[in-house]
Every structure is written in C-alpha cells, then in structure tokens.
mmCIF file as Biopython writes it, N, C-alpha, C and O atoms, coordinates in Angstrom:
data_model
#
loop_
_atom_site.group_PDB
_atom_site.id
_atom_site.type_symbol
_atom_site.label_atom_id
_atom_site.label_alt_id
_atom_site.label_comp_id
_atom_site.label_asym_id
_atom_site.label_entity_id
_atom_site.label_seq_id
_atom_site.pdbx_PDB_ins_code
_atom_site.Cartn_x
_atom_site.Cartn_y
_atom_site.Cartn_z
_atom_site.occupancy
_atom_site.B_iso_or_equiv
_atom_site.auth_seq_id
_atom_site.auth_asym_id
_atom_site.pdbx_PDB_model_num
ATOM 1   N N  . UNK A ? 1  ? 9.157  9.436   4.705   1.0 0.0 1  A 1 
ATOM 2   C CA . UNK A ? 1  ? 8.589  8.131   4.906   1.0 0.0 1  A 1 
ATOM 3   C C  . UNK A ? 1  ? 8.658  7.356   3.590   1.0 0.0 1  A 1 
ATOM 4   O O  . UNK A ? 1  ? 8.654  7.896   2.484   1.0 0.0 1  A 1 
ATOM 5   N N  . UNK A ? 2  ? 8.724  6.001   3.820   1.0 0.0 2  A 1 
ATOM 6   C CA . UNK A ? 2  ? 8.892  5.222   2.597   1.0 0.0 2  A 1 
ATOM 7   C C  . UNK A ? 2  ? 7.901  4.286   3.104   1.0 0.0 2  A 1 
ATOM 8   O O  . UNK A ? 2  ? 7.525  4.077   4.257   1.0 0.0 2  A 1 
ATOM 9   N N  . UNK A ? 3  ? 7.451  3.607   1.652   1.0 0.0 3  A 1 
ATOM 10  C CA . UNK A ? 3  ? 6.560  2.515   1.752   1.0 0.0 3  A 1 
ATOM 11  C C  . UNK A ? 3  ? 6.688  1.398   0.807   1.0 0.0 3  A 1 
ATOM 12  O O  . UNK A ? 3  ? 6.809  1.576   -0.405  1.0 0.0 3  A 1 
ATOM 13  N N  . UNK A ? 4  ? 6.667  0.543   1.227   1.0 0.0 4  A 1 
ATOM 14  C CA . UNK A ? 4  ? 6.679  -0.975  -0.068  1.0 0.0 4  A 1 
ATOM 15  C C  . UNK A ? 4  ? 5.522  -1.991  0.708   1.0 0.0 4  A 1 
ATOM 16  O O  . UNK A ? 4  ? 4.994  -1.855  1.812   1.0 0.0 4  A 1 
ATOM 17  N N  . UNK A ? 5  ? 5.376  -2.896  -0.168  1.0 0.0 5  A 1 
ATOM 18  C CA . UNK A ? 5  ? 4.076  -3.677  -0.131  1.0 0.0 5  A 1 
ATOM 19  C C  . UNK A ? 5  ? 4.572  -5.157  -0.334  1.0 0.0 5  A 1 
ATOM 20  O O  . UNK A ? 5  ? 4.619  -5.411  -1.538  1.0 0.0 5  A 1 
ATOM 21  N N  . UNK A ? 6  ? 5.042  -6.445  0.625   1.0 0.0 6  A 1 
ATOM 22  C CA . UNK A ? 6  ? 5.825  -7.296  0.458   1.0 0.0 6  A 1 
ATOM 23  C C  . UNK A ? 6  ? 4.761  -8.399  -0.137  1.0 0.0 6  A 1 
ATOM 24  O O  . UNK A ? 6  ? 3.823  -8.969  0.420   1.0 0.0 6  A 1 
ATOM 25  N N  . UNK A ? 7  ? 5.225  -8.477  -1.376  1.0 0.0 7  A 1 
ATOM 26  C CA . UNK A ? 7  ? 4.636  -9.141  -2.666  1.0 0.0 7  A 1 
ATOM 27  C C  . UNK A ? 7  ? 4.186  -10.427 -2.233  1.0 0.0 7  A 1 
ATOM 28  O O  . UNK A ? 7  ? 3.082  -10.819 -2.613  1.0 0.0 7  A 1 
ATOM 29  N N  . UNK A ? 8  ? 5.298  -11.532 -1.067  1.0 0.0 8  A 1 
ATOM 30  C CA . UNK A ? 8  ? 4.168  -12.488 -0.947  1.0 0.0 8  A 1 
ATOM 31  C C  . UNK A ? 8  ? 3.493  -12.718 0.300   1.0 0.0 8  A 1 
ATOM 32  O O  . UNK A ? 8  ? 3.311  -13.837 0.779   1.0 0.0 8  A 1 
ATOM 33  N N  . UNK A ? 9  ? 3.025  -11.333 0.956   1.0 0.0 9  A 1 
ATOM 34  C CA . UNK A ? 9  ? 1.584  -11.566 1.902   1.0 0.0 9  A 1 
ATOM 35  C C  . UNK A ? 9  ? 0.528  -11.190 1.358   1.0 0.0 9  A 1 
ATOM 36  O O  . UNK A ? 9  ? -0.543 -11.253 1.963   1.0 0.0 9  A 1 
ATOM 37  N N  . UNK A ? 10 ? 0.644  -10.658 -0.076  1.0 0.0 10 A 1 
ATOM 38  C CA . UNK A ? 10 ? -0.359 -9.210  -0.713  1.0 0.0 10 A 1 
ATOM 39  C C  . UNK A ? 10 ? -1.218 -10.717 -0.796  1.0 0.0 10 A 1 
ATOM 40  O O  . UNK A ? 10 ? -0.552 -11.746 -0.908  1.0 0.0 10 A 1 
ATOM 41  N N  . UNK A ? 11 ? -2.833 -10.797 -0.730  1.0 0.0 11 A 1 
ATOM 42  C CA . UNK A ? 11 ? -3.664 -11.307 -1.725  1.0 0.0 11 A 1 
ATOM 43  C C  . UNK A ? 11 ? -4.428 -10.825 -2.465  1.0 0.0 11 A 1 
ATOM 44  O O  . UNK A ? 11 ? -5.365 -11.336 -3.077  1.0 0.0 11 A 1 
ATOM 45  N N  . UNK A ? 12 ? -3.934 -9.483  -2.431  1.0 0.0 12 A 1 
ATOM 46  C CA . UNK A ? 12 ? -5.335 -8.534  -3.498  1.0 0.0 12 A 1 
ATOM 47  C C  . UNK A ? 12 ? -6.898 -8.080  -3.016  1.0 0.0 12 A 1 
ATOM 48  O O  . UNK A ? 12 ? -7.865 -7.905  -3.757  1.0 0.0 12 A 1 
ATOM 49  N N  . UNK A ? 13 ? -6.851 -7.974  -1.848  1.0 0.0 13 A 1 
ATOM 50  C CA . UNK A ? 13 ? -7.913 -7.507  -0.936  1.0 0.0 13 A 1 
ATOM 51  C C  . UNK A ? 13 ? -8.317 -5.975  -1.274  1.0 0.0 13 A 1 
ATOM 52  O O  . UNK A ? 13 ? -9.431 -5.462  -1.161  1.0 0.0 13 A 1 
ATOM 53  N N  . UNK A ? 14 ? -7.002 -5.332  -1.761  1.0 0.0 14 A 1 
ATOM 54  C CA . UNK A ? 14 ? -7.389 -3.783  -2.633  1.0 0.0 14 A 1 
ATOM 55  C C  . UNK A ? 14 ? -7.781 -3.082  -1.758  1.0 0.0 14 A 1 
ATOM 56  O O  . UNK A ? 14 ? -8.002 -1.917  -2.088  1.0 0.0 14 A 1 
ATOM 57  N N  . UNK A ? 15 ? -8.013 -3.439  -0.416  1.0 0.0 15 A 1 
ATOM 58  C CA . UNK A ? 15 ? -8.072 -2.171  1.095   1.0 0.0 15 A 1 
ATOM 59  C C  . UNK A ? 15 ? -6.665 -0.856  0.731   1.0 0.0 15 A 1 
ATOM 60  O O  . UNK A ? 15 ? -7.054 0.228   0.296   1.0 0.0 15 A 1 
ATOM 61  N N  . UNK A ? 16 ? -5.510 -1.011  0.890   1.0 0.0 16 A 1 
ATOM 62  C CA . UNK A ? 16 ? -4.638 0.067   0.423   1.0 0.0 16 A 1 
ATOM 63  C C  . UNK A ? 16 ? -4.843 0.780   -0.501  1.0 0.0 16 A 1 
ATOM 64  O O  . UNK A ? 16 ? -4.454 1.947   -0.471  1.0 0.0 16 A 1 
ATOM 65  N N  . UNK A ? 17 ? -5.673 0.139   -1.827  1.0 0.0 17 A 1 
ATOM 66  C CA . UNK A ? 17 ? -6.040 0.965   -2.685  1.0 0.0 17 A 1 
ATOM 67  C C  . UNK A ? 17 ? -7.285 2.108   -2.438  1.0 0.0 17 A 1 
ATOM 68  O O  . UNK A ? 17 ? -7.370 3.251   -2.886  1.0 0.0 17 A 1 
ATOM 69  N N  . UNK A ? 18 ? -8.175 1.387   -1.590  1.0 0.0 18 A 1 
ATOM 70  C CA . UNK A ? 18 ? -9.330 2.176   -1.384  1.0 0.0 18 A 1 
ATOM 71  C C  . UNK A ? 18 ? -8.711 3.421   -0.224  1.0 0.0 18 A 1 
ATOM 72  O O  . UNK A ? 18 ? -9.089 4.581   -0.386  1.0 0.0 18 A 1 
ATOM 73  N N  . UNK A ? 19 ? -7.892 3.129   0.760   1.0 0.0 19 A 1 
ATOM 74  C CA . UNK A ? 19 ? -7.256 4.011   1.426   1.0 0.0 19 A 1 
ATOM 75  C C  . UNK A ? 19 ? -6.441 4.745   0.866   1.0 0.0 19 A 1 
ATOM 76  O O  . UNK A ? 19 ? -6.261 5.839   1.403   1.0 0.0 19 A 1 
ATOM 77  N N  . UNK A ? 20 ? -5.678 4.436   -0.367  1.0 0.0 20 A 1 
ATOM 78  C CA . UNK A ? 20 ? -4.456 5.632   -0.539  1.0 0.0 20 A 1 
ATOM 79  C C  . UNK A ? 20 ? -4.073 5.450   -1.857  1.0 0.0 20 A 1 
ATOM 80  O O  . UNK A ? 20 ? -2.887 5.236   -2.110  1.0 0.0 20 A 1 
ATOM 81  N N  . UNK A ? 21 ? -5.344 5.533   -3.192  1.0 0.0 21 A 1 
ATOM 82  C CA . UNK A ? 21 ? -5.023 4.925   -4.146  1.0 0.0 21 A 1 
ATOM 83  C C  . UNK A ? 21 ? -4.405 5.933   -4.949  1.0 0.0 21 A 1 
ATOM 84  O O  . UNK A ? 21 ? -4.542 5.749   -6.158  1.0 0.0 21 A 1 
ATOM 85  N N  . UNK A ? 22 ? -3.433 7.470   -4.435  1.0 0.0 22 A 1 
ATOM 86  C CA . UNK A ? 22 ? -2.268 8.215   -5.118  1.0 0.0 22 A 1 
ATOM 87  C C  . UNK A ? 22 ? -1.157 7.213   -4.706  1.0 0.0 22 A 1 
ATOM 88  O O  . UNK A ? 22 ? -0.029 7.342   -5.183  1.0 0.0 22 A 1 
ATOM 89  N N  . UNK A ? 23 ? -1.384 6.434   -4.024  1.0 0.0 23 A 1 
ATOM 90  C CA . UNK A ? 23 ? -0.171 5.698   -3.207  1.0 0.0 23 A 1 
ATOM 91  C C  . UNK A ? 23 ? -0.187 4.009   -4.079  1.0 0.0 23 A 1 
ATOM 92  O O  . UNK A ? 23 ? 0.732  3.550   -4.757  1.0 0.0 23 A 1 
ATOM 93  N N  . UNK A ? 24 ? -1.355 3.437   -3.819  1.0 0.0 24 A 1 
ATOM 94  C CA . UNK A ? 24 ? -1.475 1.989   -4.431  1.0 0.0 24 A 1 
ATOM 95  C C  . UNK A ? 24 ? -1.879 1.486   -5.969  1.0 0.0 24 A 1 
ATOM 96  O O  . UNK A ? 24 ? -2.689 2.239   -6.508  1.0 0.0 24 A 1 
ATOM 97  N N  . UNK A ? 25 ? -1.535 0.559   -6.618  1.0 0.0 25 A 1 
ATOM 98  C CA . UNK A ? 25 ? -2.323 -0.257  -7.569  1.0 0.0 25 A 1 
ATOM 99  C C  . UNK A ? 25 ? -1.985 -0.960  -7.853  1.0 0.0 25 A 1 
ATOM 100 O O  . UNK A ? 25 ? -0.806 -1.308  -7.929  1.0 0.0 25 A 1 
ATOM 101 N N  . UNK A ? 26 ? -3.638 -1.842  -8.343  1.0 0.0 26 A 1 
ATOM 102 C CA . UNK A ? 26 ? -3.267 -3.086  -8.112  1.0 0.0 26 A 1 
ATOM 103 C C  . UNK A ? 26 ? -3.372 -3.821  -9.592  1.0 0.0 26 A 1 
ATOM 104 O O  . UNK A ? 26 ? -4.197 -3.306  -10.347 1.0 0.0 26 A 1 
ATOM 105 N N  . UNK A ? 27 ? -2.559 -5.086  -10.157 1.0 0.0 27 A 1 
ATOM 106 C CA . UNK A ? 27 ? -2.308 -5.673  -10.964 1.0 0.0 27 A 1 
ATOM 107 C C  . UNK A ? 27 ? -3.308 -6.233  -11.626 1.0 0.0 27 A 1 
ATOM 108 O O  . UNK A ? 27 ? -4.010 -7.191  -11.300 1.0 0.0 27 A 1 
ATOM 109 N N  . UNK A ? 28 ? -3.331 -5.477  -12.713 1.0 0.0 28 A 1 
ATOM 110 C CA . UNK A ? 28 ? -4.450 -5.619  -13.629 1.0 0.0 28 A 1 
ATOM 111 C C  . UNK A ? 28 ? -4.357 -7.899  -13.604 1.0 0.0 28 A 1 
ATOM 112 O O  . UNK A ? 28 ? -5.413 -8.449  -13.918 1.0 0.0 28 A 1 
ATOM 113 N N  . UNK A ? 29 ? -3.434 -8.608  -13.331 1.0 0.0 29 A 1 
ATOM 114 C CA . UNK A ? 29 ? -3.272 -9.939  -13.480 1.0 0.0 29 A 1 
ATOM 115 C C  . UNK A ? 29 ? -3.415 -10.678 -12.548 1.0 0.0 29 A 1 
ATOM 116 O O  . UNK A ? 29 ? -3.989 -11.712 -12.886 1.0 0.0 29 A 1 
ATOM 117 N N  . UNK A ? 30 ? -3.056 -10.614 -11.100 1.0 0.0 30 A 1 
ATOM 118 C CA . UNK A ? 30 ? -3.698 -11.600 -10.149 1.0 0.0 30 A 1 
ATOM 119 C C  . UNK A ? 30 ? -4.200 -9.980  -8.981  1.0 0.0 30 A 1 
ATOM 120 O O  . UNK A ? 30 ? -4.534 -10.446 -7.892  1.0 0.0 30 A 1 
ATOM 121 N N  . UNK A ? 31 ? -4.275 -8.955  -8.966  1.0 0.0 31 A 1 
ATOM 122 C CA . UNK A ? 31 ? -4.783 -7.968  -7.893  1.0 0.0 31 A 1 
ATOM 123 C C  . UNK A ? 31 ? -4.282 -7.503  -7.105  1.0 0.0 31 A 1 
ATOM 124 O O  . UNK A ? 31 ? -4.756 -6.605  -6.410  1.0 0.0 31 A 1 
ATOM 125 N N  . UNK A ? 32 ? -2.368 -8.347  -6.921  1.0 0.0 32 A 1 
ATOM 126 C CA . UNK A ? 32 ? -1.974 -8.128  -5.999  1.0 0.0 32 A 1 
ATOM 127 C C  . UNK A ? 32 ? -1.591 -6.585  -5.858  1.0 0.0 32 A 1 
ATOM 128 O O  . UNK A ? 32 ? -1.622 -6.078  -6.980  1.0 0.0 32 A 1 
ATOM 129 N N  . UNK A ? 33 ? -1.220 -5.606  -4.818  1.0 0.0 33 A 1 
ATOM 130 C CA . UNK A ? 33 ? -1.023 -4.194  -4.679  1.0 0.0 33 A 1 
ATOM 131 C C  . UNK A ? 33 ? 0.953  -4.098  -4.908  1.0 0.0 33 A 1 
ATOM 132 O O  . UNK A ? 33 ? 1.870  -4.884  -4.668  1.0 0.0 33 A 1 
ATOM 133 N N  . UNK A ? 34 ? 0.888  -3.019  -5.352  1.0 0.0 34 A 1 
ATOM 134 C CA . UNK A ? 34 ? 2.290  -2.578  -5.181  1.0 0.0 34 A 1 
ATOM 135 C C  . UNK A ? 34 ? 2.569  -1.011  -5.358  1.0 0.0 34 A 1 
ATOM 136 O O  . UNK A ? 34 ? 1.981  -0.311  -6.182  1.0 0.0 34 A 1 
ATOM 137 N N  . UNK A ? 35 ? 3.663  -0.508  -4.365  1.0 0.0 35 A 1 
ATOM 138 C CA . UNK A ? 35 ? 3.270  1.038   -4.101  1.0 0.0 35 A 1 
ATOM 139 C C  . UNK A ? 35 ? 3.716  1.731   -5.470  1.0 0.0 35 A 1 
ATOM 140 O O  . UNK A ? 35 ? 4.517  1.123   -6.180  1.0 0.0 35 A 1 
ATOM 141 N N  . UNK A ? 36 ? 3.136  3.220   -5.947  1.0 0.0 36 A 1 
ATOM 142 C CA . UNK A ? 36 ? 3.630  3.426   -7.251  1.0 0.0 36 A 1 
ATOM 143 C C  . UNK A ? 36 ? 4.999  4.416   -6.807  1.0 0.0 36 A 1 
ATOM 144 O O  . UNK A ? 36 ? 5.745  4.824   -7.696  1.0 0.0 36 A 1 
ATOM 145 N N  . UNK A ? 37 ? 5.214  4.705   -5.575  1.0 0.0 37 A 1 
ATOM 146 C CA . UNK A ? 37 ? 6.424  5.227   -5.354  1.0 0.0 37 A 1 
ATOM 147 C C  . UNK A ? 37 ? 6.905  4.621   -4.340  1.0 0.0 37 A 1 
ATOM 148 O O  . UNK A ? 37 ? 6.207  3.901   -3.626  1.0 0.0 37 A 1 
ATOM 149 N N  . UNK A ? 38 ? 7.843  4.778   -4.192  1.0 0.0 38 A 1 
ATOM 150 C CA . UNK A ? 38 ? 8.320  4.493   -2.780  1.0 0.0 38 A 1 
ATOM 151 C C  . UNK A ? 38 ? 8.728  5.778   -1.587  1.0 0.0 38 A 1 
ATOM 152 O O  . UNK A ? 38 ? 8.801  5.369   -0.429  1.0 0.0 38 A 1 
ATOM 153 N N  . UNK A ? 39 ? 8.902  6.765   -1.733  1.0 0.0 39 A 1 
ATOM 154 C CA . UNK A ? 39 ? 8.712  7.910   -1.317  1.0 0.0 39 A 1 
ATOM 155 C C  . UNK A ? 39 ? 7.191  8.399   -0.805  1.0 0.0 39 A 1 
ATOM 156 O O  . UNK A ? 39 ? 6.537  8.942   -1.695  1.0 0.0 39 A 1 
ATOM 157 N N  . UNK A ? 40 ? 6.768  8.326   0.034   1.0 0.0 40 A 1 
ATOM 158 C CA . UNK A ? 40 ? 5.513  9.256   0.164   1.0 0.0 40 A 1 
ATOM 159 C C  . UNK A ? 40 ? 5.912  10.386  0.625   1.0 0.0 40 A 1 
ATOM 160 O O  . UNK A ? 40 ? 6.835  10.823  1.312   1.0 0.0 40 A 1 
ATOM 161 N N  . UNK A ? 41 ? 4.546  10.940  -0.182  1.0 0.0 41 A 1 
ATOM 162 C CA . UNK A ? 41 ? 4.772  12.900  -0.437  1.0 0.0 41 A 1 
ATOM 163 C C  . UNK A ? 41 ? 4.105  12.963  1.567   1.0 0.0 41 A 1 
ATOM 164 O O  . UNK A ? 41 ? 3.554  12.006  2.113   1.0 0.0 41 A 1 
ATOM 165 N N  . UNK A ? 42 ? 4.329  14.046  2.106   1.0 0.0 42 A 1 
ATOM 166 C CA . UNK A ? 42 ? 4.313  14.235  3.769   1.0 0.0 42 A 1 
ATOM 167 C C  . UNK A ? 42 ? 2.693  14.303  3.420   1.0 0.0 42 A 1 
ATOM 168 O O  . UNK A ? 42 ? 2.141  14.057  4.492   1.0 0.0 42 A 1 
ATOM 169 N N  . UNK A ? 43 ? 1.873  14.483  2.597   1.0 0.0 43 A 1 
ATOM 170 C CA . UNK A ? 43 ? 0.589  15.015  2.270   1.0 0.0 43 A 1 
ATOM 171 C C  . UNK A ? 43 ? -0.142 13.815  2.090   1.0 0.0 43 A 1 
ATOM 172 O O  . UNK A ? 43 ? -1.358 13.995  2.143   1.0 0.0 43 A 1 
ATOM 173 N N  . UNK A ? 44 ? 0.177  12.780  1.916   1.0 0.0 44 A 1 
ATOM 174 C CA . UNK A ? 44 ? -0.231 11.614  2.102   1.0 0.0 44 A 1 
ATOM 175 C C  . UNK A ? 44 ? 0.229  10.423  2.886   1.0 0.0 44 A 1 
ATOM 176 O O  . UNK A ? 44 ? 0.203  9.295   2.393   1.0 0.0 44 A 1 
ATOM 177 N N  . UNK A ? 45 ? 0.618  10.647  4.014   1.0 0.0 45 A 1 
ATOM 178 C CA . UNK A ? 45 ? 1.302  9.996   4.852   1.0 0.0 45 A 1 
ATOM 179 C C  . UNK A ? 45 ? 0.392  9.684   6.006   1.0 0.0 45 A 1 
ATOM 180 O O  . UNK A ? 45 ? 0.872  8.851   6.775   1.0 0.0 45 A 1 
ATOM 181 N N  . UNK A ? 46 ? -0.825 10.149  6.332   1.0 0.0 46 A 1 
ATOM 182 C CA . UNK A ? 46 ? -1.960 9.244   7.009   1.0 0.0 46 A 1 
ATOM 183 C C  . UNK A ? 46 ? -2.588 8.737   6.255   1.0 0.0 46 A 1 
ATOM 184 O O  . UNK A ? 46 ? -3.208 7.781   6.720   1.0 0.0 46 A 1 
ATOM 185 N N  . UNK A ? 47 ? -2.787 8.989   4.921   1.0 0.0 47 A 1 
ATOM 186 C CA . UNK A ? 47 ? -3.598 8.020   4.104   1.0 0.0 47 A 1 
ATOM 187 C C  . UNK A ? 47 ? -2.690 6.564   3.817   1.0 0.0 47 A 1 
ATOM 188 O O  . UNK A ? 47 ? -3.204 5.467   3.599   1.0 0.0 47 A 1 
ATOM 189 N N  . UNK A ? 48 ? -1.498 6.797   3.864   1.0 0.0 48 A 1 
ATOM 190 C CA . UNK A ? 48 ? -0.615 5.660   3.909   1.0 0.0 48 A 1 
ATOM 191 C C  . UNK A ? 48 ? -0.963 4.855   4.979   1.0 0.0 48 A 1 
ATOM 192 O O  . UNK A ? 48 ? -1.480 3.739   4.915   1.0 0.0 48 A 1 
ATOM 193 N N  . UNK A ? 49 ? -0.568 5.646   6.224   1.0 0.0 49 A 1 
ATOM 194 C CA . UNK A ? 49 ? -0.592 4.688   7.488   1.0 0.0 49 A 1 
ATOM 195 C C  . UNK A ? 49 ? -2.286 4.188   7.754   1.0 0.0 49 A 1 
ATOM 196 O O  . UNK A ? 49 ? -2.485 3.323   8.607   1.0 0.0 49 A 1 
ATOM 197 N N  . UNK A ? 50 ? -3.092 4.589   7.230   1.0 0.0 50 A 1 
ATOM 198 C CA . UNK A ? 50 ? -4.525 4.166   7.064   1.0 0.0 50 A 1 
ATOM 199 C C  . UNK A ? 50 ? -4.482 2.476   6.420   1.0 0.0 50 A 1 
ATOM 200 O O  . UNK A ? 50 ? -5.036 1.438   6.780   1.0 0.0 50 A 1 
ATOM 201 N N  . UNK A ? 51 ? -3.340 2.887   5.075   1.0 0.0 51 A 1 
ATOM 202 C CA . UNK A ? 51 ? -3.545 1.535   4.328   1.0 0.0 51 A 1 
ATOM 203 C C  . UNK A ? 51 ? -2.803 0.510   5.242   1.0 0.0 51 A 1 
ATOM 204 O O  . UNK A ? 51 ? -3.305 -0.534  5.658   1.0 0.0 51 A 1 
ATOM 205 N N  . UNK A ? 52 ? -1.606 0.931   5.484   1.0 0.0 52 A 1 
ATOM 206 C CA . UNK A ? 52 ? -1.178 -0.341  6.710   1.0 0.0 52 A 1 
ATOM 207 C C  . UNK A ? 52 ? -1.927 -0.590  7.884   1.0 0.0 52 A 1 
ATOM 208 O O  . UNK A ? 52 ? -1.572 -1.633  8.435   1.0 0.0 52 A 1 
ATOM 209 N N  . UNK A ? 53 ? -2.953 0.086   8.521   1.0 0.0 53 A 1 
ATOM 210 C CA . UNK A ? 53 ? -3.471 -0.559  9.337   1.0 0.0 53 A 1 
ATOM 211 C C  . UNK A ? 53 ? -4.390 -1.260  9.036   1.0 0.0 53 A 1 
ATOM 212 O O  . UNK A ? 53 ? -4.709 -2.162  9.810   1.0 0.0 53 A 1 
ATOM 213 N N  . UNK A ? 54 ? -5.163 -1.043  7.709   1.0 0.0 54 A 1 
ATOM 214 C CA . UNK A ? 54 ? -6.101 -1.712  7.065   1.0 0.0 54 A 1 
ATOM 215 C C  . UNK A ? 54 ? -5.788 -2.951  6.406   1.0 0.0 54 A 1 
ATOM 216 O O  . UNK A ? 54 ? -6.715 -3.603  5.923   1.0 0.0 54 A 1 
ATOM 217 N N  . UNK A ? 55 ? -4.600 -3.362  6.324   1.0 0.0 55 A 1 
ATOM 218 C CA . UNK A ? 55 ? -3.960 -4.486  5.453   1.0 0.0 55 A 1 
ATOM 219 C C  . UNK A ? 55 ? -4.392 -5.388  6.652   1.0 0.0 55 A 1 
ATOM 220 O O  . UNK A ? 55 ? -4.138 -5.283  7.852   1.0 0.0 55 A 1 
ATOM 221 N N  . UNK A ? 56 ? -5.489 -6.765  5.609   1.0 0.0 56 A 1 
ATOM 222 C CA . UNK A ? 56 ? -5.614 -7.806  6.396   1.0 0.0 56 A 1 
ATOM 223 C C  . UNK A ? 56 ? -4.502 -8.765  6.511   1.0 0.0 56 A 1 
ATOM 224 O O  . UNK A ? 56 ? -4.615 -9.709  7.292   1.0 0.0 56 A 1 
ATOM 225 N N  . UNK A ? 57 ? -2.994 -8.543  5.509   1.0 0.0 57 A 1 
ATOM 226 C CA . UNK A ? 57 ? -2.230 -9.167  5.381   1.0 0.0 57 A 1 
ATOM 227 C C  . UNK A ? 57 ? -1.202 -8.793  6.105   1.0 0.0 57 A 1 
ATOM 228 O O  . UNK A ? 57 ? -0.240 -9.479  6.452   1.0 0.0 57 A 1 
ATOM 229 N N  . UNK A ? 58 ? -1.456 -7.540  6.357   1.0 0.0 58 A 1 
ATOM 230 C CA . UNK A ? 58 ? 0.235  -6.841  7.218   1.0 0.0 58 A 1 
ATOM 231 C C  . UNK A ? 58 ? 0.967  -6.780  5.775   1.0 0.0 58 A 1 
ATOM 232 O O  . UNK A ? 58 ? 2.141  -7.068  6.006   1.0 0.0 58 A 1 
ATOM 233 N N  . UNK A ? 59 ? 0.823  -6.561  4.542   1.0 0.0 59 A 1 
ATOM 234 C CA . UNK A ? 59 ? 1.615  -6.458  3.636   1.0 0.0 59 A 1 
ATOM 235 C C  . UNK A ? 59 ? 2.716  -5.161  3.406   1.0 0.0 59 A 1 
ATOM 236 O O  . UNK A ? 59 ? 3.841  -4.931  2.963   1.0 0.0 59 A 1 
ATOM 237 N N  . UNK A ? 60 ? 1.606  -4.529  4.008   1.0 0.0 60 A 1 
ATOM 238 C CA . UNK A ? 60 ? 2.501  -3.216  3.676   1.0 0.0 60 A 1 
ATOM 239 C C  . UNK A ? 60 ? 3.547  -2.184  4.650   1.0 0.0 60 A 1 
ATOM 240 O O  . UNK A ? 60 ? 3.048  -1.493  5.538   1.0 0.0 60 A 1 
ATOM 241 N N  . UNK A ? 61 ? 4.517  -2.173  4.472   1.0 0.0 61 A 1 
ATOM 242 C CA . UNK A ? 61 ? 5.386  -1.980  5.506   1.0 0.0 61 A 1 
ATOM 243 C C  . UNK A ? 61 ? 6.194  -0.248  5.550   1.0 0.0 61 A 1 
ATOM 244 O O  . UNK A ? 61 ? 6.250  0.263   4.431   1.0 0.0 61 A 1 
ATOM 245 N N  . UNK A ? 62 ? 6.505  0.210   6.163   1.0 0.0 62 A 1 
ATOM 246 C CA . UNK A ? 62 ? 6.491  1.930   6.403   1.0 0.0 62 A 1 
ATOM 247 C C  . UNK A ? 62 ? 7.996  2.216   6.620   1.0 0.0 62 A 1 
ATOM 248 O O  . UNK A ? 62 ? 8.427  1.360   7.392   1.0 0.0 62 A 1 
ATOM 249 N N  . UNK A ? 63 ? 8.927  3.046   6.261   1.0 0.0 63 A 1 
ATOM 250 C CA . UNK A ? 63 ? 9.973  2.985   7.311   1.0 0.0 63 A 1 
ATOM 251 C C  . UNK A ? 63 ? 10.432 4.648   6.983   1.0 0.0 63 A 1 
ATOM 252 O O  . UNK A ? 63 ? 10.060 5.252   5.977   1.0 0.0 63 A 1 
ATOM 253 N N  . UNK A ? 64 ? 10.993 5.019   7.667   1.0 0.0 64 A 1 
ATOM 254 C CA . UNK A ? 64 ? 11.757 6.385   8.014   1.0 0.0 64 A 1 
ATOM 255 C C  . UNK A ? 64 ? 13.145 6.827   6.972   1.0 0.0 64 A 1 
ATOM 256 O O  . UNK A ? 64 ? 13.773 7.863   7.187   1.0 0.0 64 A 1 
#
C-alpha cells in the first residue's frame, strides 16, 4: 500500500497525525500534513486507512 497526502486539500486539521503519526507530520510552517513515507509498512495499514477516513479534507489518498 502506498500513501500521499494531496498538498492542496490539506488544511492542517492534524486528524492523520493523531491517527497514524509513524505515518504523518505536520509542517512545523502552515500545519499542513505530508506522509513521511510513501510505502506503508502492512503493520500500519489500518492506522493509515483510519487517517483517510478521518480526513475532513479527503486529502489523503491510498493506492495498491
């Protein structure tokens, strides 16, 4: 599974972070999130899909 975080729906709401923060962080400069890998490990891959359902933005996007 892969994950990225499309930079202009993010507003820094920091929900992905609180869900999957081996996965998220956010910019010490405006908050916005961005993933620190793009690979997720299989061991964190509901905490991922936690953060995309939690995104009030739909920012964060999943793919195979």
């Amino acid at each position: 599974m892969k994950v990225a975080v499309i930079d202009e729906r993010c507003v820094g709401h920091g929900m992905c972070w609180l869900a999957c923060p081996d996965m998220f962080e956010l910019s010490d400069e405006d908050g916005h999130a961005h993933a620190r890998h793009e690979d997720v490990p299989p061991e964190l891959e509901e905490a991922v899909n936690q953060a995309v359902r939690g995104c009030p933005e739909q920012a964060i996007v999943t793919s195979l």
